[in-house]
N, C-alpha and C positions, 0 to 999 in steps of 0.2 A: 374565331368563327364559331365556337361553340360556349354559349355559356350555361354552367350548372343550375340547374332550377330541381322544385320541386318533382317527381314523378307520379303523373295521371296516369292512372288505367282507363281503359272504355270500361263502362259497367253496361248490365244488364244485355241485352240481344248481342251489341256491338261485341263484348268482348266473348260470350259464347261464341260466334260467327269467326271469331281471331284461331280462335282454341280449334275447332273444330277441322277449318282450312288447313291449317297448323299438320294436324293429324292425316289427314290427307297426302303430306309429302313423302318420298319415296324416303326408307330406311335410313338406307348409304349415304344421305347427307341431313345433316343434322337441320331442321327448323326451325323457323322462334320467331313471335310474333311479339311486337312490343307496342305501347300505347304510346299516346306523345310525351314530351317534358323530356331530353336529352335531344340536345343538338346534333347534328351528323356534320358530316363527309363531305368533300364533292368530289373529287375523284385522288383516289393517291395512286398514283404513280407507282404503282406496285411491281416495283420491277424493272427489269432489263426487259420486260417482256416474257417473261419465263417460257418461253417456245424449247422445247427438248429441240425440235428439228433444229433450230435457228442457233442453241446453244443459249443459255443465259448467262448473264454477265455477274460473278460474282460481286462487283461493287459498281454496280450503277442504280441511282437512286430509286431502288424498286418502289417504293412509296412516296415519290415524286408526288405524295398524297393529293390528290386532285382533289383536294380539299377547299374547292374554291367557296369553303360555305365563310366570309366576311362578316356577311349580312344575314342575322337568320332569315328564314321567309316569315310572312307575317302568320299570326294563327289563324286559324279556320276550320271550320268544321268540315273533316273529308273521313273518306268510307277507310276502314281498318286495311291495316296493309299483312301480308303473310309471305314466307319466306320457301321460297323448292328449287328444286335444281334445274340447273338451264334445260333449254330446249331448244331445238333448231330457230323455231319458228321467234323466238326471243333477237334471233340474232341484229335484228334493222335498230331495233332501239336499243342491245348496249352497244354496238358501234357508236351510236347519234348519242348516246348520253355518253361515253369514252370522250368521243370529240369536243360537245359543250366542255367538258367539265376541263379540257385540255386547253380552250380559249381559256377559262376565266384566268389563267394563270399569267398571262404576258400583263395585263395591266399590274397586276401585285409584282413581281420582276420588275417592270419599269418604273416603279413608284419608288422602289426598294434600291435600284439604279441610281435614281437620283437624287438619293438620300447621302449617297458616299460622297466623302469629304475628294479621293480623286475625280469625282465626276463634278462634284461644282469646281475644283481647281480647272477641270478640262473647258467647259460651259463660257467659266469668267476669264480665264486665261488667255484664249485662243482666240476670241471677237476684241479682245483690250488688242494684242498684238496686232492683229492688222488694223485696227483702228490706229495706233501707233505707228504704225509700217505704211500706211495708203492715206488715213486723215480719213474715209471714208464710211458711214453710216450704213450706206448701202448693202457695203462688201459687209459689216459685221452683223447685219438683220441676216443676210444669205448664208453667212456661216452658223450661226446659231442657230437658223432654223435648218440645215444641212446636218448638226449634230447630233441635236434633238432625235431627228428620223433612222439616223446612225444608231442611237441609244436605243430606239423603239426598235428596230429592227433585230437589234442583237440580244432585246427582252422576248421578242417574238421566237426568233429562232430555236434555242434547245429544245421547245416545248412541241415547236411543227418537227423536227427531227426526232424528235421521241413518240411523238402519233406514228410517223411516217413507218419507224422500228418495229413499231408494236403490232400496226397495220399487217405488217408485213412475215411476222414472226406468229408468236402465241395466237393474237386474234384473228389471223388469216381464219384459222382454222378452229374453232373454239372448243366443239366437242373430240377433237382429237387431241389437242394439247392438254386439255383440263380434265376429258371423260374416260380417257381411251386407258387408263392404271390406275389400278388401286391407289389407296395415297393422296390422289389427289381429285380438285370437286369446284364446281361452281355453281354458284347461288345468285337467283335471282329475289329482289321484294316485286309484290308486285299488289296494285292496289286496280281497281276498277279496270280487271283486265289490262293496264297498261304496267311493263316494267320501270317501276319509280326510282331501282338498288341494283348493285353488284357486288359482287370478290370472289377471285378466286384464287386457289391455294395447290400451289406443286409442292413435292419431296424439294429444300435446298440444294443446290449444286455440292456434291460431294459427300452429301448425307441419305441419298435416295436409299441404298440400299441398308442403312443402319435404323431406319426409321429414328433420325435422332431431330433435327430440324426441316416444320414445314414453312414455308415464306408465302407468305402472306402480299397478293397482287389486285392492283386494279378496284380498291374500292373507290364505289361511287352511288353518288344518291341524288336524283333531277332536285333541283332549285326548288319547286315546290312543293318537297316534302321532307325539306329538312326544316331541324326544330324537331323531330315527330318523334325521333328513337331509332331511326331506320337504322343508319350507320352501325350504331351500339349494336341492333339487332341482327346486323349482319355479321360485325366481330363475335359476336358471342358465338353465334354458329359456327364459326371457323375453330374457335376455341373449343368446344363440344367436339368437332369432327376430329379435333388432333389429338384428344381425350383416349374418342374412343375407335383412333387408330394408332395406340399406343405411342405418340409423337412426345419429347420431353420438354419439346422448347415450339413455338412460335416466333419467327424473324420477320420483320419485314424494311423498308427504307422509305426514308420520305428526308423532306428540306426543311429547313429552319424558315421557310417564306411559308407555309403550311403549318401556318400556328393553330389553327382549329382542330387541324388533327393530331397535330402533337400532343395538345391539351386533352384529348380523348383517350388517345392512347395513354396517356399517364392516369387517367383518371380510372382506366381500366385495368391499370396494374403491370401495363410495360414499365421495362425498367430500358433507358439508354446505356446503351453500351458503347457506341461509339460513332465518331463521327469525320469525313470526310470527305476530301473533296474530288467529284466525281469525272473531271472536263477540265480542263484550263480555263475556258471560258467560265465555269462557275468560282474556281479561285478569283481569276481576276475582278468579280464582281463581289467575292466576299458572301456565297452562298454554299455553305456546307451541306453536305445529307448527314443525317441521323439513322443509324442502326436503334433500333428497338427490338426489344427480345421478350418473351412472356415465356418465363420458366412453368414447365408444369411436370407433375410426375405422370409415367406411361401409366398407359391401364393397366398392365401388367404390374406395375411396381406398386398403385395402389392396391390391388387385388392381394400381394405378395403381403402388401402392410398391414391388411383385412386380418388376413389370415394370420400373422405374427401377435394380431392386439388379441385374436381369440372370441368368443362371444361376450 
């Protein structure tokens, strides 16, 4: 989904106007405006839903990375995009960009579906048998295509079930799960007035009160404006907030079918730590999540290092 290329900046007005917006965001969450030339995101699945009310799920693929970016978008000349924190009035469109970015996933699933060596044994096996069993043609065109919709439907499912969760939890309520404590924060991009980006980032379950792990939810960036830098721009901001809210580590989860964002996140200096499987139904299909981790020191500790190295 993402490949490495050179890095443009805007010059001249363009990137003044980046800078300046930039400056404009409130304190408490960190900014950052980037030019194009790095692939993005389409949404990761960041989470259980991290809803405090609803309770988050320590292993379910928080970065279920809706990363549906396959396909860069093409280039094109569009207005600088800049980075601030949510707002009520944002809510219509990261619902509607949640949900796109949660379609584009059932087709890579069902691609990925029918890639496995049990699923063509099931496919050739099961229309041979009654072909063998009846003699009839009929009967093995109706089970094949009876399969197939069977396959499609169970590439569909996690994905509606996991909108459905989210819908229902964290995102019911956006500024109350992401605004309502310190610690934690959500960012929108946004370009020509319209929100183009998301992520937002809770205390992990069981680390809230140690400030040690913040986890990392729900990045996403609209189809036409990745390619730009968004994504990156939106991780680095998260990365800056958990800086300088003395956080030691960034977590987040996503799946081995969200190769774009995996590839991002490596390239930004997560390290994998670990990996598994999150459903039966994603074993049975051979779809693991990946934990990813960005070690960092608190502010605190570099300040403490400041001060130990001397002037």
């Amino acid at each position: 989904m993402c490949r490495s290329q050179p890095m443009r900046w805007p010059s001249g007005k363009a990137w003044f106007l980046v800078v300046e917006q930039a400056r404009a965001v409130s304190p408490g969450c960190q900014s950052e405006a980037e030019g194009r030339g790095h692939p993005d995101t389409a949404l990761d699945l960041q989470g259980c839903c991290g809803s405090r009310a609803a309770g988050r799920c320590a292993r379910t693929p928080s970065s279920l990375t809706l990363l549906g970016l396959e396909t860069p978008a093409p280039r094109s000349s569009m207005a600088p995009y800049h980075i601030r924190k949510y707002q009520e009035r944002d809510r219509p469109r990261v619902l509607d960009l949640f949900s796109k970015g949660m379609e584009e996933h059932a087709p890579t699933t069902f691609r990925h579906i029918l890639k496995l060596p049990q699923t063509l044994a099931l496919l050739l096996g099961v229309p041979l048998a009654l072909f063998l069993a009846s003699g009839s043609w009929l009967l093995v065109f109706v089970a094949s295509i009876a399969l197939l919709t069977a396959l499609r439907f169970f590439s569909k499912y996690p994905w509606i079930q996991f909108k459905v969760l989210c819908l229902r939890s964290d995102l019911s309520d956006i500024t109350k799960s992401y605004l309502g404590e310190p610690g934690s924060c959500f960012w929108v991009a946004e370009a020509d007035g319209q929100v183009v980006g998301m992520v937002g980032v809770l205390p992990a379950v069981g680390h809230a009160l140690r400030r040690e792990q913040l986890q990392l939810f729900h990045l996403c960036v609209a189809s036409e404006r990745r390619g730009q830098g968004v994504a990156k721009a939106l991780v680095r901001t998260v990365l800056q907030f958990a800086r300088d809210q003395g956080y030691s580590q960034v977590v987040l989860y996503t799946t081995m079918l969200q190769r774009s964002a995996v590839a991002l996140y490596e390239r930004m200096g997560f390290q994998k730590t670990d990996q598994f499987f999150s459903s039966l139904n994603w074993r049975l299909f051979a779809i693991p999540s990946y934990v990813f981790v960005y070690p960092l020191p608190s502010a605190q500790a570099s300040e403490a290092q400041g001060q130990a190295g001397g002037p």
